[in-house]
N, C-alpha and C positions, 0 to 999 in steps of 0.2 A: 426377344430373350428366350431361350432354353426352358422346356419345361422343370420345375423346381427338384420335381422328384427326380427326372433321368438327368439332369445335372449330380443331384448327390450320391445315387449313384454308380454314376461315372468316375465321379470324384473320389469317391472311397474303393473302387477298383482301379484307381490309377495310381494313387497310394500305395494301392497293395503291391501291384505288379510293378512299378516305376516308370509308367509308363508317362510317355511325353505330351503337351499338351499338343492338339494339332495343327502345328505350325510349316509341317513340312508337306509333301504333296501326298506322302503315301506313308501307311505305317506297314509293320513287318513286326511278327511275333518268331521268335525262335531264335537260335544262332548258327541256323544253315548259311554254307555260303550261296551266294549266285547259282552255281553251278548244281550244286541240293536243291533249292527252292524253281528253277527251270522245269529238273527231272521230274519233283512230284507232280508240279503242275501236268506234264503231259503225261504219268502215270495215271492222275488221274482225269482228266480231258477223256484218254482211250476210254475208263471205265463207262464212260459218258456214250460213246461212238457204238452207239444201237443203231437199228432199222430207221428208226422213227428220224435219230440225228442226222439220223446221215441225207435220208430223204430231205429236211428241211434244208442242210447244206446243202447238198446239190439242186435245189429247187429254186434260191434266190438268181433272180433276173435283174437287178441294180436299178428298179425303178423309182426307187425312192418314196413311195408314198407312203411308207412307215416314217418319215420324218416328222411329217404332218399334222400326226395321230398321237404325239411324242410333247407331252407337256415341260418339259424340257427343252426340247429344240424350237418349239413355236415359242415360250418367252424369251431364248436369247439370241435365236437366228444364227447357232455356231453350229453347224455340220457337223463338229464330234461327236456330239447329241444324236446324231441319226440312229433309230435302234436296232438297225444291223448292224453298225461298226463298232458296237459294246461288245461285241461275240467275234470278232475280227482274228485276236489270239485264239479261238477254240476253232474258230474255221480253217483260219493257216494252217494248226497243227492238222487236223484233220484233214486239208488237201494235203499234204506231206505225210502224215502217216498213214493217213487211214482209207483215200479214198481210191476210187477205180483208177485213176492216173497215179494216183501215188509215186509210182518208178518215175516216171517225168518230170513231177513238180522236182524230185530230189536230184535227176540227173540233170537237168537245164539250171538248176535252183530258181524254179518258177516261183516257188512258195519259199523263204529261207524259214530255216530254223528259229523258233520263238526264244527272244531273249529275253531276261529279267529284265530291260529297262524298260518294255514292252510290258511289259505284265503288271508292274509298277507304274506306269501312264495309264494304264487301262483301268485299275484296282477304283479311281472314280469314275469313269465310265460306267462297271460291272457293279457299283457298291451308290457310289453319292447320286448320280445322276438317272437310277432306275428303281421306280417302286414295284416292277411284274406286274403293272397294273391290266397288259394287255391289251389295250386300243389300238397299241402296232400291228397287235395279231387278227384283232379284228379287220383291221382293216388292209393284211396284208393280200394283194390277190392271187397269189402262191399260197395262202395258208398256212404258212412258215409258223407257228407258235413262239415267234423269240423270246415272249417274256418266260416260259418253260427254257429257251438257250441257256438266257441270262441264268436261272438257277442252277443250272449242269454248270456252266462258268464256275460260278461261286464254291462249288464244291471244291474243285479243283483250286483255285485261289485261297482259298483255306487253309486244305493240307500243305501248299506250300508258305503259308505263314503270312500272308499277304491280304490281308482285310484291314477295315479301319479299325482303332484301335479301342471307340468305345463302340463299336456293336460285337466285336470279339469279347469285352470286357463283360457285356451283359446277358451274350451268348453264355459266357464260362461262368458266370453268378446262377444262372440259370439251371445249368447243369450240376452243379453244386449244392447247391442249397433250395434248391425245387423252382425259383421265383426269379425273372431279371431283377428285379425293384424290391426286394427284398420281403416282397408280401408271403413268408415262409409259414406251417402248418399254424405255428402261433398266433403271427400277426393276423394269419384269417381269421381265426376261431376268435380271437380279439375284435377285430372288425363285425363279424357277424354277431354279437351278443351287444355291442354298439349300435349297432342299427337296428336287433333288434327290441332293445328299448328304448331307442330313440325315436324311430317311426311305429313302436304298439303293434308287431306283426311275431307271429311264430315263425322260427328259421329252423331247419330241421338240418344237425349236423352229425355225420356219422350214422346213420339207421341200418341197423345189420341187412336190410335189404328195403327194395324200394324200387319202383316202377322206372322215375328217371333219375339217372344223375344231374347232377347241375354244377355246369364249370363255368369259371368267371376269368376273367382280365387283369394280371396285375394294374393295369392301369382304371379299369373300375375297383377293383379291393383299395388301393393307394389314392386313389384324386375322386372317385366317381363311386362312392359306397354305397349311394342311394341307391344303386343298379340291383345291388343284392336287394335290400326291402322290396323295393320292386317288382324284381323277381318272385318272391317268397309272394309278397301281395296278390301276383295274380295265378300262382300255382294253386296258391291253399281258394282262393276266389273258387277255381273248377275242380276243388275237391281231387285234388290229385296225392298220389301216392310220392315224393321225393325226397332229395336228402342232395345237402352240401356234402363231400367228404373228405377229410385232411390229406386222406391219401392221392387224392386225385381229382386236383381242382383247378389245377393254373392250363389256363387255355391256350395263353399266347406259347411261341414254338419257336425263337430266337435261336432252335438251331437247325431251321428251317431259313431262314432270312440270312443266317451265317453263309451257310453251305457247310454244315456239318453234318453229313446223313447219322451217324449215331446219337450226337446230341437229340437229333430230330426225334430219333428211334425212342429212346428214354424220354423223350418227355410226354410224345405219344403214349407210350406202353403204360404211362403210370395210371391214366386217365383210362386205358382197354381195360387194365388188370381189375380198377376198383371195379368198374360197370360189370364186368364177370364176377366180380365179388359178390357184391349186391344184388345180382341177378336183375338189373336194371335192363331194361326194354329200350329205353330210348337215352341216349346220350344230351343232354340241352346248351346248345354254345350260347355265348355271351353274344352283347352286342362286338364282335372282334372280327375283321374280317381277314384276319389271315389266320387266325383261329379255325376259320369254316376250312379254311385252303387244304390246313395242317393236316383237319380229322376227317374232315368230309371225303375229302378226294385223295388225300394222301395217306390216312389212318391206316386204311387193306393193305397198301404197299408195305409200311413198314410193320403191322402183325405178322405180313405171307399169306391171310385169306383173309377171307370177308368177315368181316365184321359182326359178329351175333347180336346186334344191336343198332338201332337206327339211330345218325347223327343228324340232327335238325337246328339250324341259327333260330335265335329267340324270333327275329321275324315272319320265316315260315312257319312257326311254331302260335304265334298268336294272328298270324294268319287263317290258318287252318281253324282256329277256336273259334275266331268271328264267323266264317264262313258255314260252321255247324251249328249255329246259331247258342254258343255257350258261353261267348264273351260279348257281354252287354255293355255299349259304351255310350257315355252322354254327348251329347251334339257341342262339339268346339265353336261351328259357325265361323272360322277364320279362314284365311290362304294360307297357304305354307309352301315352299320349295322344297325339295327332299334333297339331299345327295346322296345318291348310288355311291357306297362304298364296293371299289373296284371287286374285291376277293368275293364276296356277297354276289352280287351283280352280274358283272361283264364275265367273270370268271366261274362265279359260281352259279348263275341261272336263275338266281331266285330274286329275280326283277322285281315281278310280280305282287309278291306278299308283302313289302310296306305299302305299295299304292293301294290295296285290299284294307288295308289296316285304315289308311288316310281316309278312307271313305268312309270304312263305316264308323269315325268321328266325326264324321257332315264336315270335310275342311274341305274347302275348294285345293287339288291339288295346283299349282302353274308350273309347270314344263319348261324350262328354258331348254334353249337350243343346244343339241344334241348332249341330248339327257337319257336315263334307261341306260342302255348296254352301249350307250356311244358317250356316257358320260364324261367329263374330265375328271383327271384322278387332282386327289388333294394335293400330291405331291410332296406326304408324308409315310407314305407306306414302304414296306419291303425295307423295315429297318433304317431309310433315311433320316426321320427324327430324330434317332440318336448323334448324328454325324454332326458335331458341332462345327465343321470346314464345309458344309451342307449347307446349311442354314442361308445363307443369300441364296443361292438357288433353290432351294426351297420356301421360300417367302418370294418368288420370282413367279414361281409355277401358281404358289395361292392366288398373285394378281389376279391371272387367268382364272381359277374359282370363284371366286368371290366375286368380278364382273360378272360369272354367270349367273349366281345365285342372286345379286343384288337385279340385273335385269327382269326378272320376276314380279317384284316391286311386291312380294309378297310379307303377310304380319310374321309369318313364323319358319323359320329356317332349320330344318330338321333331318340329321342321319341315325342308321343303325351301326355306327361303326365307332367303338371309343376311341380307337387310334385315330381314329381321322377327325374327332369331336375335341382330341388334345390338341392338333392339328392347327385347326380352325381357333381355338380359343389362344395357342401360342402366337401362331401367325398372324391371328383379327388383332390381336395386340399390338403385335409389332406394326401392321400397317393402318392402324388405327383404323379398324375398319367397324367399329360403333355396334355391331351386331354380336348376339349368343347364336350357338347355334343348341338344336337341344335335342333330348333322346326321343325316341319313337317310343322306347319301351315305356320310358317314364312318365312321356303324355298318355298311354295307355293305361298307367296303371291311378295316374292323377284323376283319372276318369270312368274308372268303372261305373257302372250304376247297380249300386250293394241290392237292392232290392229288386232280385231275378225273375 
């Protein structure tokens, strides 16, 4: 079953809009015809066709071992799933417009012109069947970055009105009203005065200025609110300077997962603008890992420079605290399996710092096979969770998780990532797979030892 909150709303964005349940193979926003929704697409494809693009197109050798790497294609054995042929429409256009043969592909019609029914077959390829997780890229020997393609894809599918119909919906809630899930400046400031008399911990909202900011996850504000106590628990622990702020708090970036570079822009800027407000030093991402993708690596792109301020995920961040010897934890004594949330991880480099963390809670880490930067992804990221026409193939991909995690035979099952923790607790339902999975932060913060 769907998780409760992004069913409802979906459901109240589909109300609004009129939009259809998904029963058909593709949805379509606007009322362009064919012949408009073609154009934008390769209007904007071309904006895509940089240095970098072009190199990875010309550089694919059709060896196929990105198939492999592709939790998708290895639960259903269908070759559409190969993850070069998600980017198939941005590559045709691109040998026909844009590359060094160009005149050829157009005068032989080597490459034909991309049509909407092509772009419309492809919309689950480029949407249902890809979280960006990047194993392809890792593993591609050309060094092709596809899961980067696949987002240039998306842009382009976008503007021409061709996404599914509930990650458009909570893209546009998003952009709206601050929040996909409705977690808006209220319903935070609600939540954090909830937990904070619920778990006995000072929450600090709003402070005209303050060392770090601290942004969270609609899906930790909505499902997972212990995340904030937590947080708050181990900031005030090391005596730190911080603050929640109304103005700039929602981490997750749905119009980043869209392919909507503005959406992406505004929800970014909100988050730049407070932290220059506040004259905050360090920016603190939730457990989210496309959260880390949005700010980390994409924040500079979409301000135009760097950053005046250092963005760090809660696990390099309580990382780093262990490691200076300032975060005291009591000894668990158990096993635990991790999962490497891909955007964190494979993508974002910071392997390292929950394994750092496992330790010094004395848990025997187990490693199951190709784990670390060659982990499997959940097969809930990059907006697929939302996609109720999804959902069998993404409870197809979990198989594949969840054998790896269970081959561990370990007591404790543990990520830094909420999407992928909704994930798992959707999915472990649906395949009755008897296991929680649980937070890193909140074993860490279950665990301090108060007497430094």
């Amino acid at each position: 079953m769907t998780d409760p909150i992004i069913e409802h709303a979906v459901d109240m964005e589909s109300k609004r809009f009129g939009l259809k349940k998904p029963m058909v193979r593709y949805d379509t926003q606007g009322e362009m015809s064919d012949a408009e929704r073609v154009k934008k697409a390769m209007q904007h494809f071309a904006k895509d066709f940089g240095y970098v693009a072009a190199t990875y197109m010309e550089s694919c050798v059709h060896c196929g071992i990105c198939a492999n790497a592709c939790h998708f294609y290895v639960t259903t054995g269908d070759p559409k799933y190969t993850p070069i042929w998600k980017i198939e429409p941005f590559k045709q256009a691109y040998k026909r417009e844009a590359g060094p043969f160009a005149f050829f592909y157009k005068l032989f019609n080597l490459k034909h012109k991309v049509t909407v029914e092509e772009l419309e077959a492809w919309q689950e390829l480029i949407y249902d069947s890809c979280t960006m997780c990047g194993r392809c890229t890792l593993a591609c020997p050309m060094s092709i970055d596809i899961a980067s393609l696949v987002g240039m894809a998306r842009h382009a599918m976008f503007h021409a009105g061709l996404v599914p119909h509930e990650l458009w919906a909570v893209a546009l809630k998003a952009e709206e009203e601050g929040s996909p899930l409705g977690a808006n400046p209220k319903v935070f400031k609600e939540r954090i005065r909830w937990m904070e008399d619920e778990h006995e911990v000072d929450m600090y909202i709003d402070k005209e200025q303050a060392d770090i900011l601290v942004c969270m996850s609609s899906i930790e504000i909505q499902k997972y609110p212990k995340s904030m106590a937590d947080t708050a628990k181990v900031l005030n622990y090391l005596g730190l300077s911080w603050t929640f702020h109304t103005e700039g708090y929602e981490a997750t970036n749905f119009g980043l997962l869209s392919g909507n570079l503005d959406w992406q822009k505004d929800m970014s800027q909100k988050i730049i603008d407070t932290a220059i407000k506040i004259k905050a030093k360090t920016v603190l991402l939730p457990e989210c890992g496309h959260a880390y993708q949005a700010m980390r690596w994409h924040g500079a792109n979409m301000y135009g420079q760097s950053l005046p301020f250092t963005v760090v995920h809660i696990s390099e961040f309580l990382a780093d605290a262990v490691e200076q010897g300032k975060l005291k934890l009591r000894t668990v004594g158990k096993t635990a399996a991790f999962h490497d949330p891909c955007q964190v991880s494979r993508r974002g480099g910071a392997t390292q710092a929950p394994r750092k963390i496992i330790e010094a809670l004395g848990i025997e880490l187990r490693e199951p096979a190709s784990s670390g930067d060659f982990n499997w992804c959940c097969g809930g990221g990059g907006g697929v969770i939302t996609i109720h026409r999804a959902d069998e193939l993404r409870y197809k991909a979990m198989e594949l998780k969840l054998k790896q995690m269970d081959s561990t035979r370990a007591h404790l099952m543990l990520t830094s990532c909420s999407n992928c923790r909704q994930n798992f607790d959707d999915s472990g339902e649906h395949l009755a797979w008897g296991r929680k999975i649980e937070s890193l932060l909140e074993l860490v913060a279950d665990n301090l030892i108060e007497d430094k």
